[in-house]
C-alpha positions as CSV (number, residue, x, y, z in Angstrom):
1,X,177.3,-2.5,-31.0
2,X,176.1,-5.8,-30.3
3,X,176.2,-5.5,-26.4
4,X,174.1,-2.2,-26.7
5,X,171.7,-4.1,-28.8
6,X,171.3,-6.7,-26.0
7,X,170.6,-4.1,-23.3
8,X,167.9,-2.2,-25.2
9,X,166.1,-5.9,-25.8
10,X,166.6,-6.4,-22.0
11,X,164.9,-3.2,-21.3
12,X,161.8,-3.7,-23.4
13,X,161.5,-7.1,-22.0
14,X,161.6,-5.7,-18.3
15,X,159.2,-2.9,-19.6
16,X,156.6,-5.5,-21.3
17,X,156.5,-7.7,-17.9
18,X,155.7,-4.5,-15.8
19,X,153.0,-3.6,-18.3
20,X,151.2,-7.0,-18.1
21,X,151.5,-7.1,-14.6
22,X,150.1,-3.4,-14.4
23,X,146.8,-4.5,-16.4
24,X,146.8,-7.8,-14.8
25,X,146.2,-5.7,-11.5
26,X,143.9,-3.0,-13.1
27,X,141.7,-5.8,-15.0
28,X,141.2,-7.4,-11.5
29,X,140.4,-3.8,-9.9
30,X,137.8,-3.6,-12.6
31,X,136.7,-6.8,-12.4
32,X,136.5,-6.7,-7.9
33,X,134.8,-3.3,-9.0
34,X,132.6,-4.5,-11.1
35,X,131.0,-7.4,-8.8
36,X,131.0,-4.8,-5.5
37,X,128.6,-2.8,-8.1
38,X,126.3,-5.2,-8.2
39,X,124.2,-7.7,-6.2
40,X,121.1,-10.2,-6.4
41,X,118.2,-10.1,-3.9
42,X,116.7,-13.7,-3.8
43,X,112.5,-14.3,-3.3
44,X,113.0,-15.4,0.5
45,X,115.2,-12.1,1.0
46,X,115.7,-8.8,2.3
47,X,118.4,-6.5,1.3
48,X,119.3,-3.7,3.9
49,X,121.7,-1.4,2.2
50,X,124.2,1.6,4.3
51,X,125.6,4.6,2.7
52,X,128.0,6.1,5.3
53,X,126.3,4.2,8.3
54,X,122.7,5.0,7.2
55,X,120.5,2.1,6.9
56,X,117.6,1.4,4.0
57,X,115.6,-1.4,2.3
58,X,116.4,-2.2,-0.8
59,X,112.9,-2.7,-2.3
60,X,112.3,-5.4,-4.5
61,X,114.0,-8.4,-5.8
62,X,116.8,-9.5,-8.3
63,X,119.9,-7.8,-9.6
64,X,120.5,-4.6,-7.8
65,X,123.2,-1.8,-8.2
66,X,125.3,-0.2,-5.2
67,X,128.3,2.4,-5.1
68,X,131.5,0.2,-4.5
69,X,133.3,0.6,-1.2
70,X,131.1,2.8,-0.3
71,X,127.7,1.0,0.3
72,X,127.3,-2.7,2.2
73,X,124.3,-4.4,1.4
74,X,123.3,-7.0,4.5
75,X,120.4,-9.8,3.5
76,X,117.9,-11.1,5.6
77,X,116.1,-14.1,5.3
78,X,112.6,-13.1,5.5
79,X,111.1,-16.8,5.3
80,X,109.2,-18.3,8.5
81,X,111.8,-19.8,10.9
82,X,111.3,-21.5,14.2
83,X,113.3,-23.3,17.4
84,X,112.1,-26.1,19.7
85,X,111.7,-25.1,23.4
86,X,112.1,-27.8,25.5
87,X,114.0,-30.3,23.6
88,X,115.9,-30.8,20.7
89,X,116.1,-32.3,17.5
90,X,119.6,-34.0,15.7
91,X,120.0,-34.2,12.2
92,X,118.7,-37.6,11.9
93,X,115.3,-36.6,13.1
94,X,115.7,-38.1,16.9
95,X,115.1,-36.0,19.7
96,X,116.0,-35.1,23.0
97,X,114.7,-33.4,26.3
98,X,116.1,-30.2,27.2
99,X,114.3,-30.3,31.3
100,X,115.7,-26.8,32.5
101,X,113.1,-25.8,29.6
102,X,110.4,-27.6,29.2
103,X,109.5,-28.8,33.0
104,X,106.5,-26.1,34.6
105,X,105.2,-25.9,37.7
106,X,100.9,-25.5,37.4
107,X,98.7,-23.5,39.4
108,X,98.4,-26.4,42.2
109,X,102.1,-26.9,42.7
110,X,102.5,-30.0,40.1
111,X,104.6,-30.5,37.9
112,X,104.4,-31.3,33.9
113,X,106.6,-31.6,30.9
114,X,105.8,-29.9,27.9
115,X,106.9,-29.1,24.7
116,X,106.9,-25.9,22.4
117,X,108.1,-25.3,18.8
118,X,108.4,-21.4,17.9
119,X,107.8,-20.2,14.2
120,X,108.8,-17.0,13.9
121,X,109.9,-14.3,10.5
122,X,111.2,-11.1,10.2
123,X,109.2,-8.0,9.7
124,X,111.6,-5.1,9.8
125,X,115.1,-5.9,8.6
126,X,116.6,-2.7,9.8
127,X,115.3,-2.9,13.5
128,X,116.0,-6.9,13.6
129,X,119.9,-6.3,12.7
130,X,120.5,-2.9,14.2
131,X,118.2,-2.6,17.2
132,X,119.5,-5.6,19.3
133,X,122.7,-8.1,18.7
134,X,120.5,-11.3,19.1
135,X,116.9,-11.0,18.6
136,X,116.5,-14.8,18.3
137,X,117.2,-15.0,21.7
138,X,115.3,-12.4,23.4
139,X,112.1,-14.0,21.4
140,X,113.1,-17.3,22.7
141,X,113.5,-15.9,26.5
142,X,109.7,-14.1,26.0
143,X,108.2,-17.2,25.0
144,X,109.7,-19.5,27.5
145,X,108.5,-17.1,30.3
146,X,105.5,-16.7,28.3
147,X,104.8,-20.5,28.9
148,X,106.3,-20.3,32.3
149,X,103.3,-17.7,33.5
150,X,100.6,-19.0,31.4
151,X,101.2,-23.0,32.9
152,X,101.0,-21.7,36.4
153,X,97.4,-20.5,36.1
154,X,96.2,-23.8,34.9
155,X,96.1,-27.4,36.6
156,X,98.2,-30.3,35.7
157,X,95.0,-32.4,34.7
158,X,93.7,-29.4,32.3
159,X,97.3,-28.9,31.1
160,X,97.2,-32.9,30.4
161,X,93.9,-33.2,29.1
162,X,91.2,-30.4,27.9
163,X,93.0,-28.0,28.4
164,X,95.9,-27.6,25.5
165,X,94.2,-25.4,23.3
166,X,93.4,-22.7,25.3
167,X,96.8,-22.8,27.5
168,X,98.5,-22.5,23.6
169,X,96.4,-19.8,22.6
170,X,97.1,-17.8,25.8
171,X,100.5,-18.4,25.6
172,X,100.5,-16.7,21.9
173,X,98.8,-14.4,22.4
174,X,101.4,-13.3,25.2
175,X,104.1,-13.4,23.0
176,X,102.7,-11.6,20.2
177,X,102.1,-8.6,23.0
178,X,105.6,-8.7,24.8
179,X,107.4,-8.8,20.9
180,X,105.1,-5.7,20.6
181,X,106.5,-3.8,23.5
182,X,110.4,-5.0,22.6
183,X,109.9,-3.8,19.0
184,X,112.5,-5.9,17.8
185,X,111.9,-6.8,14.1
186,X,110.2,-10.0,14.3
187,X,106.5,-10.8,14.4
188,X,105.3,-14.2,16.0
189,X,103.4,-16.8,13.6
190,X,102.7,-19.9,15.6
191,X,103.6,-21.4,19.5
192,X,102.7,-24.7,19.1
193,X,102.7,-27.6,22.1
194,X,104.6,-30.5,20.5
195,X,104.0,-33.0,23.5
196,X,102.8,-32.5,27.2
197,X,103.6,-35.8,29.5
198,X,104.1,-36.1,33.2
199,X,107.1,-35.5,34.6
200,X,110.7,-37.7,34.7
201,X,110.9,-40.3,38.0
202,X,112.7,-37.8,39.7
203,X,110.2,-35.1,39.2
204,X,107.4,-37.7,40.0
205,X,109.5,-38.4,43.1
206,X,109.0,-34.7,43.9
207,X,105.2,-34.7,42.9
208,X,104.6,-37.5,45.0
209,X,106.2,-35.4,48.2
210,X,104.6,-32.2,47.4
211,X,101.2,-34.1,47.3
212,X,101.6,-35.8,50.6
213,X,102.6,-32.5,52.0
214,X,99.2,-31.0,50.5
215,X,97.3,-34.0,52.1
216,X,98.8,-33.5,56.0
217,X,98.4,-29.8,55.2
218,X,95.0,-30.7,54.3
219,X,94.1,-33.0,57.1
220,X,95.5,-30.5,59.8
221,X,93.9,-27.9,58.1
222,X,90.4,-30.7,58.9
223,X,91.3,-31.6,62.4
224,X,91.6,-27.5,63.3
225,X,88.2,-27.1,61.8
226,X,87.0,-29.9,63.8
227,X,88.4,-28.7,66.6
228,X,87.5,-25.3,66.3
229,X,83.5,-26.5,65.3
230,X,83.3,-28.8,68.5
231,X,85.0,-26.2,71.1
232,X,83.3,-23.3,69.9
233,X,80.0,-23.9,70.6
234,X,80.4,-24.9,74.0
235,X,82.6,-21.6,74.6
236,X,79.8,-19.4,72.9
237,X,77.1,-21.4,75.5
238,X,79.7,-20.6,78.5
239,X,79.8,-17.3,77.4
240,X,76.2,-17.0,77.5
241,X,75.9,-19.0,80.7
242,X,78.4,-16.1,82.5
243,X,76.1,-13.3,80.5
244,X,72.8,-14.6,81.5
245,X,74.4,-15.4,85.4
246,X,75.4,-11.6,85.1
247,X,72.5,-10.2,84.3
248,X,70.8,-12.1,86.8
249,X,72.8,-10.8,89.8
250,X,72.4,-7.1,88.2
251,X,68.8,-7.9,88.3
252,X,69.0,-9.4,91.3
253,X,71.0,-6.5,93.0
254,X,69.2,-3.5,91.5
255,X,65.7,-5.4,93.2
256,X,67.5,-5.7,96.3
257,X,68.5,-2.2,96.3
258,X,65.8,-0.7,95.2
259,X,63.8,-2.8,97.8
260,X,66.4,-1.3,100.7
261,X,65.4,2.1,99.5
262,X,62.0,1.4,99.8
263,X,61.8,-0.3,103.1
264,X,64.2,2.4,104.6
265,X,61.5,5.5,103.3
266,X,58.7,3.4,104.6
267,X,61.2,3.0,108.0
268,X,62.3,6.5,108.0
269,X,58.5,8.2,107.6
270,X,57.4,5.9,110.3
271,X,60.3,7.1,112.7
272,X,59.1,10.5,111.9
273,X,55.8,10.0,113.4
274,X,56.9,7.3,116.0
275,X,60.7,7.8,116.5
276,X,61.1,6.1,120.0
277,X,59.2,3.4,119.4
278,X,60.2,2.6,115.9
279,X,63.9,2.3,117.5
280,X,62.5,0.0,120.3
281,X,61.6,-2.1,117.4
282,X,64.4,-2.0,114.9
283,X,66.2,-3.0,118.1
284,X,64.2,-6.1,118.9
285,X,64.4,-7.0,115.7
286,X,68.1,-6.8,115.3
287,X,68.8,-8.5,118.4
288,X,65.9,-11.1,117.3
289,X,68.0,-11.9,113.5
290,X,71.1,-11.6,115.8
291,X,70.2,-14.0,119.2
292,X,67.2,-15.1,117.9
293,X,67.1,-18.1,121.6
294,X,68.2,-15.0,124.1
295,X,66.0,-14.3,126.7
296,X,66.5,-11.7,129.2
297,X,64.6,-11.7,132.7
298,X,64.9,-9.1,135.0
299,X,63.9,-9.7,139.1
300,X,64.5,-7.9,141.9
301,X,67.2,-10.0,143.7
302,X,64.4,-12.0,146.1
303,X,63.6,-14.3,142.9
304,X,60.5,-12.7,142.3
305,X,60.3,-11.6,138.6
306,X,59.1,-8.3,138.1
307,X,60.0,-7.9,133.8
308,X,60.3,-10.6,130.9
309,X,61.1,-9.4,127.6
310,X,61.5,-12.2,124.9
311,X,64.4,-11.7,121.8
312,X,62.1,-14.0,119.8
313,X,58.7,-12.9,118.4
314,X,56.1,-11.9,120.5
315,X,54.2,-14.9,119.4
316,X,55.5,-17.1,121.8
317,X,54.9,-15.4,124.8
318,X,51.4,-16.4,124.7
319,X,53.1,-19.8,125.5
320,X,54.6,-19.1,129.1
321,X,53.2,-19.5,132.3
322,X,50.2,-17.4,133.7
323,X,52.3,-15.8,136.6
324,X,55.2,-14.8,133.6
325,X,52.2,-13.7,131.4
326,X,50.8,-11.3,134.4
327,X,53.7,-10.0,135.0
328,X,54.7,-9.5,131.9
329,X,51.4,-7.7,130.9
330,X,52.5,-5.3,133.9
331,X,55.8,-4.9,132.5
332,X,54.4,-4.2,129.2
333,X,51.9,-1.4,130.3
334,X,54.7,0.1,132.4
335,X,56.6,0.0,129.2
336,X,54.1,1.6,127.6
337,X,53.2,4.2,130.0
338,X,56.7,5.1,130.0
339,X,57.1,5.6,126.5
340,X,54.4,7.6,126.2
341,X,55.5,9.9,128.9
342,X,59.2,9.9,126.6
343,X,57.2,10.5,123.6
344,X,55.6,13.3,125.3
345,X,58.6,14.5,127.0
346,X,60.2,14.5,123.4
């Protein structure tokens, strides 16, 4: 009796433990339950809520109900956030240069150094944690080739000196248009330029060689131009020399032939009325532009001379002797009477 006594106290004892430890586990299901039902939406928050994958904002703030293991609840931070471009900032408040960032080249090849903070918050909850995996970084590669394409239309000595606001309003106002076209789920609120120097030693280094470069380019670009101005009117007065000399001989030729035409009409109607002796003549007067100092005389063996007949004008026949002069008178009217009986002959 006693050892069946002791069994049934073992039992219950065994029985009790498994009880406890069976609400134990249900109290903490209840209790796990209990704070999945529940959450707290903070001022400076957004809560994004999914029921079988399907996103919604929670609207509204402070303690809010949700299905347990069912629906997740995801909160944003809605409050205005930013991130240094072109160099950083430690926890102690020093700072540092980040120069694959912040160094630009400007619209005449220079180069500067300049500094950007980015403030930026969250406008759609859903599209910033759903539509890409890091939206913080696409806004930070718009911005930086934002300020990349903006600097290069401006100088280095507007970019230094009058010329910061308008290069930082430019510059947001890009942003705020190429966030508008990624449609990301964050809206820009400021691009600020925290500091704009010259560049490092090495960069000045760089500047310095790109200038000189500019300056030869510049000075060959001045000796062509004087070159070009001291050559090129003395090529434009040869050219006119050669056109003027041109049309001179064209003139000159077209005079000459038209002259030919004319003197050879006038030739050929004389040789229409007077064609034996208008030959005689052309032939004296070839053979006087040909041997103008030929003389021919013509005897009759016994050194008498019967016929003289100068190549030269008849001018200077009035020069020769009186015996040459009778006798060439006679020659002459035998010519004459000759040709006439030719011409009538013809």
């Amino acid at each position: 009796m006693k050892e069946q006594v002791v069994d049934m106290n073992g039992n219950d004892a065994a029985n009790i433990v498994f009880k406890v430890i069976r609400y134990i586990i249900i109290a903490l299901f209840a209790v796990i339950t209990i704070f999945n039902s529940f959450y707290s939406v903070k001022e400076t928050e957004t809560a994004v809520i999914t029921t079988f994958g399907k996103a919604n904002v929670v609207e509204g703030k402070g303690l809010k109900f949700k299905i347990p293991y069912i629906q997740k609840v995801i909160k944003v931070d809605t409050t205005v956030r930013g991130f240094e471009i072109g160099y950083y900032e430690n926890e102690d408040g020093t700072t540092g240069d980040v120069d694959d960032e912040s160094v630009m080249i400007t619209s005449d090849y220079n180069f500067v150094d300049i500094d950007f903070y980015i403030s930026y918050e969250v406008k759609d909850p859903i599209k910033y944690l759903y539509d890409s995996n890091q939206p913080e970084l696409i806004l930070k590669n718009i911005a930086m080739s934002s300020i990349r394409a903006t600097m290069s239309a401006y100088t280095v000595d507007t970019a230094l000196t009058t010329g910061k606001a308008e290069i930082q309003s430019n510059i947001k106002q890009m942003i705020i248009s190429k966030l508008e076209e990624a449609d990301i789920g964050i809206t820009l609120v400021d691009a600020s330029i925290q500091d704009v120097e010259p560049p490092t030693d090495d960069i000045k280094n760089a500047f310095k060689a790109v200038e000189t470069a500019k300056q030869q380019k510049e000075s060959a670009i001045n000796e062509a131009n004087k070159y070009r101005n001291e050559q090129l009117p003395a090529a434009e007065a040869e050219a006119d020399k050669i056109l003027q000399k041109a049309e001179a001989t064209k003139t000159a030729r077209i005079n000459e032939a038209t002259g030919q035409v004319a003197r050879f009409n006038a030739e050929f109607a004389e040789y229409k009325n007077y064609p034996l002796i208008t030959k005689r003549r052309m032939f004296y007067e070839a053979m006087e532009e040909l041997l103008p100092k030929l003389k021919v005389i013509i005897d009759d063996g016994n050194g008498n001379i019967e016929k003289y007949y100068p190549i030269e004008s008849f001018a200077n026949v009035s020069t020769t002797s009186p015996d040459t002069t009778t006798s060439n008178a006679s020659g002459t009217a035998n010519n004459k009477d000759n040709t006439n009986k030719e011409e009538a002959e013809q």
